[in-house]
ZAMARGU-4260 file (C-alpha; in steps of 0.2 Angstrom, whole numbers, plus 5000, padded with zeros to 4 digits):
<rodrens>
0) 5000/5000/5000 | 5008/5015/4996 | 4994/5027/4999 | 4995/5038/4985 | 4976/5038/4980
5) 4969/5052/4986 | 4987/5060/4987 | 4994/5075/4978 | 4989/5077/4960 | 4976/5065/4961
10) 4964/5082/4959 | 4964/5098/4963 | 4966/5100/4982 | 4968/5114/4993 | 4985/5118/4989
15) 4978/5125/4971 | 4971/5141/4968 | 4958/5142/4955 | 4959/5161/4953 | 4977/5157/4948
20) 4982/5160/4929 | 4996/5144/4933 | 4995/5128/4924 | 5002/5120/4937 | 5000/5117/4959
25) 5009/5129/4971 | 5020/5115/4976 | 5024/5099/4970 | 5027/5082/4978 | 5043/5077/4985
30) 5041/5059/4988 | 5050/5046/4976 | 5043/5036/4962 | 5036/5021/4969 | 5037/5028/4987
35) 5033/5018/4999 | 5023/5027/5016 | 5027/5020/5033 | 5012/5030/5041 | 4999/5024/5031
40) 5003/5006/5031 | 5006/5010/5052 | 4987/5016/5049 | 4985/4998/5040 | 4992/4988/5053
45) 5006/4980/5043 | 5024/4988/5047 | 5032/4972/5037 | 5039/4982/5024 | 5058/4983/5029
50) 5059/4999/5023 | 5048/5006/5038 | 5055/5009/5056 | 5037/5011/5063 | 5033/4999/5075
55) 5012/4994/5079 | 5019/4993/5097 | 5023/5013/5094 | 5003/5017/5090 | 4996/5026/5105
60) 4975/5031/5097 | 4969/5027/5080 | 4952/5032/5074 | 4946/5035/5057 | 4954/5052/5055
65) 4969/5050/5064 | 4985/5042/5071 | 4995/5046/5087 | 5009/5038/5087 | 5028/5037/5098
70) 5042/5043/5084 | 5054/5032/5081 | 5070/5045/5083 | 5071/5055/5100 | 5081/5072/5103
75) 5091/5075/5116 | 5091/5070/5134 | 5074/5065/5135 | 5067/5056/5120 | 5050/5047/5116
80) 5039/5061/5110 | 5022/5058/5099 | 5018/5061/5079 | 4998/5064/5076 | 4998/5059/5056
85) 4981/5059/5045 | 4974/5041/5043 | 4972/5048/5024 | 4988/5048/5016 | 4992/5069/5013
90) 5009/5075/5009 | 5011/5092/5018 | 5004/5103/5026 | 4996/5111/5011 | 4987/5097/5009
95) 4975/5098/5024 | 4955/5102/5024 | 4952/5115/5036 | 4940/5101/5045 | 4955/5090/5047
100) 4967/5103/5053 | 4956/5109/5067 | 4956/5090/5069 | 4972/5090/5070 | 4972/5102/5080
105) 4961/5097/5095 | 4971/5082/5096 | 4987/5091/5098 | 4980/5099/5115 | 4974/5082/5119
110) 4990/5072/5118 | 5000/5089/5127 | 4986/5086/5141 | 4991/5067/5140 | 5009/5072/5141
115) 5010/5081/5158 | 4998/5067/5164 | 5008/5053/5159 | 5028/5060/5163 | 5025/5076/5172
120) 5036/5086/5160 | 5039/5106/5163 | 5030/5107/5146 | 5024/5105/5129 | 5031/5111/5111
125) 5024/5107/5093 | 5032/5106/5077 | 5029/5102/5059 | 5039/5100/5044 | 5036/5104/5025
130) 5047/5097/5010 | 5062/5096/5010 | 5071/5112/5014 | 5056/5113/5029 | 5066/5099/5036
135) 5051/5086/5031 | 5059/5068/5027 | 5044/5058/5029 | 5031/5063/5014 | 5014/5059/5024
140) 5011/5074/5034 | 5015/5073/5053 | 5013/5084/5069 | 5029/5081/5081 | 5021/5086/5099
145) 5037/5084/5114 | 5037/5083/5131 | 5048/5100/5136 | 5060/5101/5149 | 5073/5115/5155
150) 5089/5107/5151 | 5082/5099/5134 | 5090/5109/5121 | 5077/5101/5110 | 5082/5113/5095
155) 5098/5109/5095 | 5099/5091/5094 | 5099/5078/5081 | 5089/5065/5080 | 5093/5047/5084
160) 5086/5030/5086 | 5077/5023/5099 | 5074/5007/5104 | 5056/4997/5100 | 5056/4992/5119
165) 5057/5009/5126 | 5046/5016/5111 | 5030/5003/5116 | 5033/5007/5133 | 5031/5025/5131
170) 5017/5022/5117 | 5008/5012/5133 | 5012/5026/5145 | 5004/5039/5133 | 4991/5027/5128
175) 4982/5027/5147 | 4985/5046/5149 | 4977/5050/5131 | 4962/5038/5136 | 4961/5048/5153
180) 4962/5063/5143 | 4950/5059/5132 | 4939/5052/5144 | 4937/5067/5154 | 4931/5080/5137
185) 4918/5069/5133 | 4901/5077/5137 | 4893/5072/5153 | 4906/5065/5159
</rodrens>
């Protein structure tokens, strides 16, 4: 499954402007020919391809919008933060429908909220990344949410692998505070 279906250039999306006089889309697509997208087949449930460092051990929430996930590189000295990635495969940012972006959006607050709960960091920080000079290197869109600490130095680190152990352990710590989380914004409750 490479997920390209409903992908860039399949028709005109949001990142086109009809009232443009260009023949072509304000951005193109960066991903190889025959590309190969490790989120939506995480959103599948078959991380067999060897190719893909995700782990189904990593995935903290699925419903049928969206992925929360552990990331599979930590920065610094205190790694395991979470991704939140479209189930839909979309490249970038300028892919979005507003509807999924506010999405997007409220689940970002959520898994911060599930953050403190879970490891008590002294806060949150969100990031995202589009193309290649944005510094995106996976082409499915993603929304980095970290745990923030004073000594972190988070934007001066480079990534690195972690271990699948400690990834599904943090995925599981996540997991109950999200579920709490969750629980807890639900009306009537």
């Amino acid at each position: 499954m490479n997920g390209h279906d409903d992908g860039p250039g399949a028709a005109a999306g949001p990142w086109e402007d009809p009232e443009l006089t260009r023949d072509e889309p304000l951005w193109r697509s960066h991903a190889p020919a025959g590309y190969v997208c490790p989120f939506c087949q995480l959103a599948a449930g078959d991380t067999s391809d060897p190719g893909n460092r995700c782990e189904l051990s990593d995935l903290v929430y699925q419903d049928e919008d969206l992925l929360v996930f552990i990331a599979c590189d930590g920065f610094g000295p205190h790694p395991g933060h979470a991704m939140i990635t479209p189930v839909a495969h979309r490249e970038a940012l300028y892919d979005l429908e507003d509807e999924l972006l506010a999405t997007i959006g409220v689940m970002s607050r959520q898994v911060a909220l599930a953050m403190k709960l879970a490891w008590e960091p002294e806060g949150t920080s969100v990031r995202q990344h589009n193309e290649p000079a944005g510094n995106q290197h996976v082409w499915h869109y993603h929304l980095h949410v970290f745990p923030r600490y004073g000594d972190d130095m988070l934007y001066r680190q480079i990534r690195h692998p972690l271990d699948v152990e400690f990834r599904a352990q943090r995925a599981q710590e996540l997991k109950s505070a999200l579920q709490t989380v969750l629980s807890d914004e639900k009306p009537g409750s």
